[in-house]
C-alpha positions in Angstrom: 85.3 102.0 23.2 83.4 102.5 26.2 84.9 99.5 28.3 88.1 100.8 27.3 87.8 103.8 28.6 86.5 102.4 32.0 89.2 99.9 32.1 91.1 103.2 31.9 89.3 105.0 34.3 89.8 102.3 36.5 93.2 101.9 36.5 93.7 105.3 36.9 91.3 105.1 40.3 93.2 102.6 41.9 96.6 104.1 40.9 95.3 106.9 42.8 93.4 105.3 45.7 97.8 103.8 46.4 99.1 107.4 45.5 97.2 108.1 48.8 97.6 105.6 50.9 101.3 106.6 50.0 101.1 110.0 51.3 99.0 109.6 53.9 101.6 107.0 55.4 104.6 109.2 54.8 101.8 112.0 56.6 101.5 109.8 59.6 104.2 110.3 63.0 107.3 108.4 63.3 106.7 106.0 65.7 109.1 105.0 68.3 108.4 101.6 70.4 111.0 101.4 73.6 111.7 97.7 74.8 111.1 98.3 78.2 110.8 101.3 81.1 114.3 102.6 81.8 115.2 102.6 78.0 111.1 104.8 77.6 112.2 107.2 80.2 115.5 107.9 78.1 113.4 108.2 74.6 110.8 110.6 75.9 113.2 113.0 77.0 114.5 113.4 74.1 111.5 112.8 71.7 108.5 112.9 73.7 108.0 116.5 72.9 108.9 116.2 69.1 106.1 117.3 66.4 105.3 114.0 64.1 106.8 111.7 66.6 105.2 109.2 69.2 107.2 107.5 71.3 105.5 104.2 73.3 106.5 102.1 75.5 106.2 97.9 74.3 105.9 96.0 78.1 103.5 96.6 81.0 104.0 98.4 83.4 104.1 95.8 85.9 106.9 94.0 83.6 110.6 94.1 85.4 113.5 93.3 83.4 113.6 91.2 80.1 115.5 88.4 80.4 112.6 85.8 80.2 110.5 88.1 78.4 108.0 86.2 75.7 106.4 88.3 73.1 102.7 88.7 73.5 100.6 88.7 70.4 99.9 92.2 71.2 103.2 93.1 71.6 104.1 91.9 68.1 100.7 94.0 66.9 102.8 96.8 68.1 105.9 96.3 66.3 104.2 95.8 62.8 103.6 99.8 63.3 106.6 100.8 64.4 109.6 102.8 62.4 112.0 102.3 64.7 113.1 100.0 67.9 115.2 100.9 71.0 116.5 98.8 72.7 119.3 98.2 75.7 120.6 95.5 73.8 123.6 93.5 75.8 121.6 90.7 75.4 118.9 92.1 77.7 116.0 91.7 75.1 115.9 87.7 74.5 113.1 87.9 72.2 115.2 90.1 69.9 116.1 87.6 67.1 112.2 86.9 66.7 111.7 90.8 66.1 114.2 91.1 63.6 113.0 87.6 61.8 109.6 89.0 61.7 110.6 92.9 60.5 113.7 92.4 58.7 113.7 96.5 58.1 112.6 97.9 61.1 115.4 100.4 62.6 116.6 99.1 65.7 118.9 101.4 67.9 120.9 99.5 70.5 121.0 102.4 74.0 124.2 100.6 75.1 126.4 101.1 71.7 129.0 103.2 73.2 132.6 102.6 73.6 132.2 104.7 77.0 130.5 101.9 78.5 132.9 99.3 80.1 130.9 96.3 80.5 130.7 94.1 84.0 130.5 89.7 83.6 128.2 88.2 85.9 130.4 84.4 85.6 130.5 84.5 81.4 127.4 86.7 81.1 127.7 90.4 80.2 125.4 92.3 83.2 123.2 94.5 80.9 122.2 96.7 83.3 123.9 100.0 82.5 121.6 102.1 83.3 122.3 102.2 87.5 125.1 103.6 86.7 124.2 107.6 85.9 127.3 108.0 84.2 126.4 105.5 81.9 122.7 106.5 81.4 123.9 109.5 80.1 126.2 107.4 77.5 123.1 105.7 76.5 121.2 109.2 76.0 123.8 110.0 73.5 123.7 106.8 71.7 120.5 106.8 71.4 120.8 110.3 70.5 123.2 109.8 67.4 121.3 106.8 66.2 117.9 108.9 66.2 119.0 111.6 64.7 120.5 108.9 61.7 117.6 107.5 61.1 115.8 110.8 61.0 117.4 113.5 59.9 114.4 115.9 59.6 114.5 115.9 63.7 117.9 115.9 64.7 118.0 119.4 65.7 115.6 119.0 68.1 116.9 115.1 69.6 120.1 116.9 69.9 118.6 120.0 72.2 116.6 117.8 74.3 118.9 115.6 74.9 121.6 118.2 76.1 118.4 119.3 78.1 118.1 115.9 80.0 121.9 115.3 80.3 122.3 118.4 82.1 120.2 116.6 84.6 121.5 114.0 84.9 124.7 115.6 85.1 123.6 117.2 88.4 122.2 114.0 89.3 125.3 112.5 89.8 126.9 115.5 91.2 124.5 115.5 93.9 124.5 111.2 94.2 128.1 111.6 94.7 128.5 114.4 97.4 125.8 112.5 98.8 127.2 108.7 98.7 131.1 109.5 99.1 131.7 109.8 102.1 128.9 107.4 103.7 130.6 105.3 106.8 129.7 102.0 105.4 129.9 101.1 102.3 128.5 97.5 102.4 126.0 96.5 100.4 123.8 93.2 99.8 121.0 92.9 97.2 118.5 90.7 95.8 119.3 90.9 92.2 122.3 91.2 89.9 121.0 95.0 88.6 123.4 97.3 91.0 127.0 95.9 90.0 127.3 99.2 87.7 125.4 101.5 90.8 127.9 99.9 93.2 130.5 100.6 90.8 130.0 104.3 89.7 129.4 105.1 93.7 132.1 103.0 95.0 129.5 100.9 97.1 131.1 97.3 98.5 128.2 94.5 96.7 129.4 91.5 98.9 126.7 89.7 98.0 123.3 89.0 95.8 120.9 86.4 97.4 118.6 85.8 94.0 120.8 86.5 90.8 117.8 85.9 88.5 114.8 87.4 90.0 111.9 85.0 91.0 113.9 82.0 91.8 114.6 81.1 95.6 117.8 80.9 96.6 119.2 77.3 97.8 119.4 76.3 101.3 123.5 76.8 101.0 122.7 80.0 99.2 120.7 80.9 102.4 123.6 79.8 104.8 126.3 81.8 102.9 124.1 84.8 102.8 122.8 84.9 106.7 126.3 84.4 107.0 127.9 87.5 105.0 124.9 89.6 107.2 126.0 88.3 110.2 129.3 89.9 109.5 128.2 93.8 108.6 129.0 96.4 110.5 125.1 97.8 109.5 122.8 94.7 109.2 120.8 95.9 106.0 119.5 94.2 103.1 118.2 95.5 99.8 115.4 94.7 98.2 113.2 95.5 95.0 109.8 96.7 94.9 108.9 94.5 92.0 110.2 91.3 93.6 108.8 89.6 96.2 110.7 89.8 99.7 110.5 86.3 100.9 113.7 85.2 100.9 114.9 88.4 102.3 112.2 87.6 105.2 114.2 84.8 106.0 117.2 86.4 106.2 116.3 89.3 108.5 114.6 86.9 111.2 117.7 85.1 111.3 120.0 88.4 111.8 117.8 90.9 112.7 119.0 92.9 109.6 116.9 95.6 108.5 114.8 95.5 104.7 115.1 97.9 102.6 114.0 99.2 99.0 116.5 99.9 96.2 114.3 100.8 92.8 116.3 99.4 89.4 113.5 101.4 87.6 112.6 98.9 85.5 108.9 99.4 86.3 106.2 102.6 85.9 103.8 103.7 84.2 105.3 104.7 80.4 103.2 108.4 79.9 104.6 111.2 79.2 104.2 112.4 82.6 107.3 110.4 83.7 109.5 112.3 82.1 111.5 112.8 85.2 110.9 109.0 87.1 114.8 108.0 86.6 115.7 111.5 88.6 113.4 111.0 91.1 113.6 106.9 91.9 117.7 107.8 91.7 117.3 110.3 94.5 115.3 108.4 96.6 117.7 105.5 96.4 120.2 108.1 97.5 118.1 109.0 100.5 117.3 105.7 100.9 121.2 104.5 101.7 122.1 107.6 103.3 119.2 106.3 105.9 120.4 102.8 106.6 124.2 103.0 105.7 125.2 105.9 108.5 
């Protein structure tokens, strides 16, 4: 009778030792992982602020785009933990398919799911990066708006005012990009990187040429010819460069046309605190002031 009733008793300890672990998992905050930096700066402002949610960022900071990305065993630490993934999806997270082998029900929001975005080819590939263009920024705020406030409810109210918060910014953002970039004299443009088609685009900027279209690998010497060439021919001798690449092939260039160097941010590097909630306004304007300076 006696080991009966501590059989019992036991049962009925364990049962609710996992009654517990239950609630105090339901109890804990929704936690939001962001791929990489621009796609952070867009979930903070429109979670970062929320009560039970905590919104972190998955690469370094010193990390520029994804598309040779591995997964770090920490990384992977940090996705068993997370509710939900965002993402900028057009195929700029190659490590994606390994994520969703490994947590078949984790929520994954895709930023770029809008029918507003009309997508640019690099040869076959889709360029993924839609975020230099403002106008599409703000389309990926309101995906990732509407997916957010799917997959939880409870919080919508609050995704949806902060997010019509930070579009109102970037609204004025653009305004002010485009009474600023209109009417510049020259329009020509050459960069070091394939992450400014949809900038050049949205600010009707002439791109007629990128020197390194995957970042890191040096440009052949034909590569170098045609470029020094294309320089040769601007009426404002300038090339672009970004701050997490190094500028050695740009070096090159400039001694051979006495072009000018200078710095165009993609924003794909910072460091992810809340404290950054405004990076993508500020890095924007000072690419602004940074072409109204060398394109006059």
């Amino acid at each position: 009778m006696i080991k009966k009733f501590l059989s019992y008793a036991l049962i009925l300890f364990f049962t609710l030792s996992l009654t517990g672990c239950g609630e105090n998992k339901a109890s804990d905050k929704l936690k939001i992982v962001t791929s990489f930096y621009p796609i952070y700066l867009d979930a903070i402002n429109i979670a970062g602020d929320v009560d039970g949610v905590e919104v972190i960022n998955l690469t370094k900071p010193q990390t520029g785009c994804l598309h040779d990305y591995q997964l770090t065993t920490e990384d992977m630490k940090t996705l068993e933990t997370a509710d939900i993934f965002i993402v900028n999806g057009l195929g700029m997270e190659n490590f994606l398919d390994k994520v969703t082998s490994a947590r078949k029900n984790l929520k994954i929001i895709d930023a770029s799911k809008s029918e507003d975005i009309y997508l640019l080819k690099d040869g076959d590939e889709i360029n993924p990066h839609v975020w230099m263009s403002v106008t599409y920024n703000m389309h990926q705020v309101k995906a990732i708006t509407k997916q957010l406030c799917d997959a939880d409810p409870a919080h919508a109210e609050q995704y949806k005012k902060n997010a019509l918060e930070y579009l109102n910014k970037l609204s004025a953002l653009r305004d002010d990009m485009h009474f600023a970039l209109d009417n510049l004299p020259h329009k020509d443009i050459i960069t070091f990187h394939e992450a400014f088609p949809y900038f050049a685009a949205e600010f009707k900027l002439n791109l007629i040429g990128v020197i390194e279209r995957e970042p890191g690998t040096e440009p052949t010497p034909q590569e170098l010819t045609d470029s020094i060439a294309k320089v040769n021919a601007l009426p404002v001798k300038v090339l672009f460069v970004e701050p997490q690449y190094s500028p050695k092939a740009a070096d090159t260039i400039a001694r051979e046309t006495g072009a000018t160097i200078s710095t165009l941010d993609p924003i794909v590097t910072g460091n992810a605190t809340p404290d950054a909630k405004d990076d993508y306004l500020i890095k924007m304007r000072e690419n602004t002031e940074t072409l109204l300076n060398t394109l006059k």
